[in-house]
C-alpha positions as CSV (number, residue, x, y, z in Angstrom):
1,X,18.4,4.2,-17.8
2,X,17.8,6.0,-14.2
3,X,16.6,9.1,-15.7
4,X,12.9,7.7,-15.1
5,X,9.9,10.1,-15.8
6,X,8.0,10.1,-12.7
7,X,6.1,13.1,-13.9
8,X,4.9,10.8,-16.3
9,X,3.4,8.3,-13.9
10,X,1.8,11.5,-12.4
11,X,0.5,13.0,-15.4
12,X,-1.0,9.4,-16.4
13,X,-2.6,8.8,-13.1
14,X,0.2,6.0,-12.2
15,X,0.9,5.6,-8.9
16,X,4.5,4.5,-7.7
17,X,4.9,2.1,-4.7
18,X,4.4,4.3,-1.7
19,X,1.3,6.4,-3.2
20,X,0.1,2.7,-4.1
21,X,0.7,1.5,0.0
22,X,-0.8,5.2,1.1
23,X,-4.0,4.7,-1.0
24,X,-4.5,1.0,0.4
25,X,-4.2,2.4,4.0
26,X,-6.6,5.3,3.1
27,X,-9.3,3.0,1.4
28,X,-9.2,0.2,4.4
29,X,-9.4,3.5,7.4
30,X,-12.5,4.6,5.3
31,X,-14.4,1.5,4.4
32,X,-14.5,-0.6,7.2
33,X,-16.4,-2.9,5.3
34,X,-13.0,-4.4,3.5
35,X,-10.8,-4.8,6.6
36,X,-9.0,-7.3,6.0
37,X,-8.9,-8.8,9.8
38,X,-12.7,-9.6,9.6
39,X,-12.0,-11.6,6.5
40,X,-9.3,-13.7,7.1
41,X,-8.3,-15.3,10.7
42,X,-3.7,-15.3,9.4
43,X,-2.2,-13.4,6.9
44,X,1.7,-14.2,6.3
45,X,3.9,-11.3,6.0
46,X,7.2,-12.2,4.3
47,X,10.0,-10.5,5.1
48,X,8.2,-8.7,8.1
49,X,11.4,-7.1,9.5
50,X,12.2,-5.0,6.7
51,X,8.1,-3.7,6.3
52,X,8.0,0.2,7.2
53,X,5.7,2.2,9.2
54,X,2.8,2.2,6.5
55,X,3.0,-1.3,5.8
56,X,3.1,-2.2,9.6
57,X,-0.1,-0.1,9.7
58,X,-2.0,-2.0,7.0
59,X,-1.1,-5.0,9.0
């Protein structure tokens, strides 16, 4: 049951979580045009305590 294929996901083009939050902070540093802060005045964060250092730089 844990002996997931994550050469699979590779293989397929699937990202996993992390490669999914790296890509996000990639695509908002190069397209300024989609930051989020210009777009929206709040955005809640649930569970902010437990957000890691990528997350906290999307923020």
């Amino acid at each position: 049951m844990f002996g997931f294929n994550f050469e699979l996901l590779e293989e397929n083009n699937y990202p996993d979580y992390n490669q999914l939050q790296i890509k996000t902070l990639e695509l908002l540093n190069e397209n300024q045009n989609i930051a989020l802060h210009d777009r929206f005045k709040n955005i809640l964060i649930d569970e902010f305590q437990d957000i890691d250092s990528v997350q906290m730089r999307i923020c």
